[in-house]
N, C-alpha and C positions, 0 to 999 in steps of 0.2 A: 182668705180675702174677706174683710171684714167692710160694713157698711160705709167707715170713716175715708179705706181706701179707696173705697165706689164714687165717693165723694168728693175726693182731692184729685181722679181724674178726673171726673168731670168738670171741676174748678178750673185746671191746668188744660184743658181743652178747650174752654168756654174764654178764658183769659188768652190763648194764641189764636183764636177766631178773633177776637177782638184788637187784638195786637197786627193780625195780617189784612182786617178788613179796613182800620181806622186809616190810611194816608190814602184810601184810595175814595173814601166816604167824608172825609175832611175835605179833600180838593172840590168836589164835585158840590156838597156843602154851600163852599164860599161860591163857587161861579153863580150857583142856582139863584144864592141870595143878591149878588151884582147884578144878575141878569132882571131879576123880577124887580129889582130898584128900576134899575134901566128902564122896565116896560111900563110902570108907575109914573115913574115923571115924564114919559114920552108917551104915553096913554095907547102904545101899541100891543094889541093883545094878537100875539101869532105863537102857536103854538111848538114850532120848529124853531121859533128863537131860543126858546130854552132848550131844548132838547142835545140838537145837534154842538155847543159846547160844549155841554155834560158829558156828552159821547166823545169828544175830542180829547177833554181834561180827563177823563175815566182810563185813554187808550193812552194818552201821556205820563200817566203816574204808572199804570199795569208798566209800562218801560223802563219809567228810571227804576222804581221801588221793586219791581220782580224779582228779577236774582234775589233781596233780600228777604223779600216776604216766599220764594221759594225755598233759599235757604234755610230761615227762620220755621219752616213748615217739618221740611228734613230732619233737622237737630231734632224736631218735637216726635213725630214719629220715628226715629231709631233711636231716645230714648226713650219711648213707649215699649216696644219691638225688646229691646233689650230688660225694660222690666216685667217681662211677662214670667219667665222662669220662677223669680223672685215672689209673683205674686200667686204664682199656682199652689207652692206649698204651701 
């Protein structure tokens, strides 16, 4: 195992962390930014107005998008699991 394949996991690791955290850090994203408009042109500054969406929107995507960003996790470690053989020679 050489430096090149130290490096293209960790690429391929760094790119499915990104891939399983992006729909859940996008949604939360957009509300945060509606919501802090909202609190700008309504000049109310409370603290749990932001919050308590993001926590909504956060628990709504973990449900539709799970299974796939579960699955999408699985495929990646057993084909890790399965190139271990290959890289120990």
């Amino acid at each position: 195992m050489d430096a090149q394949m130290v490096l293209t996991i960790g690429q391929e690791a760094l790119w499915m962390l990104m891939m399983i955290s992006a729909p859940v850090l996008m949604a939360v994203l957009v509300v945060g930014l509606l919501i802090s408009l909202f609190q700008a042109v309504t000049q109310i500054n409370e603290a749990t107005l932001a919050f308590v969406p993001k926590l909504l929107i956060a628990v709504a995507v973990f449900a539709l998008a799970g299974p796939w960003m579960l699955g999408m996790l699985v495929d990646y470690i057993r084909r890790t699991f399965e190139a271990i053989p290959a890289l120990v020679m």
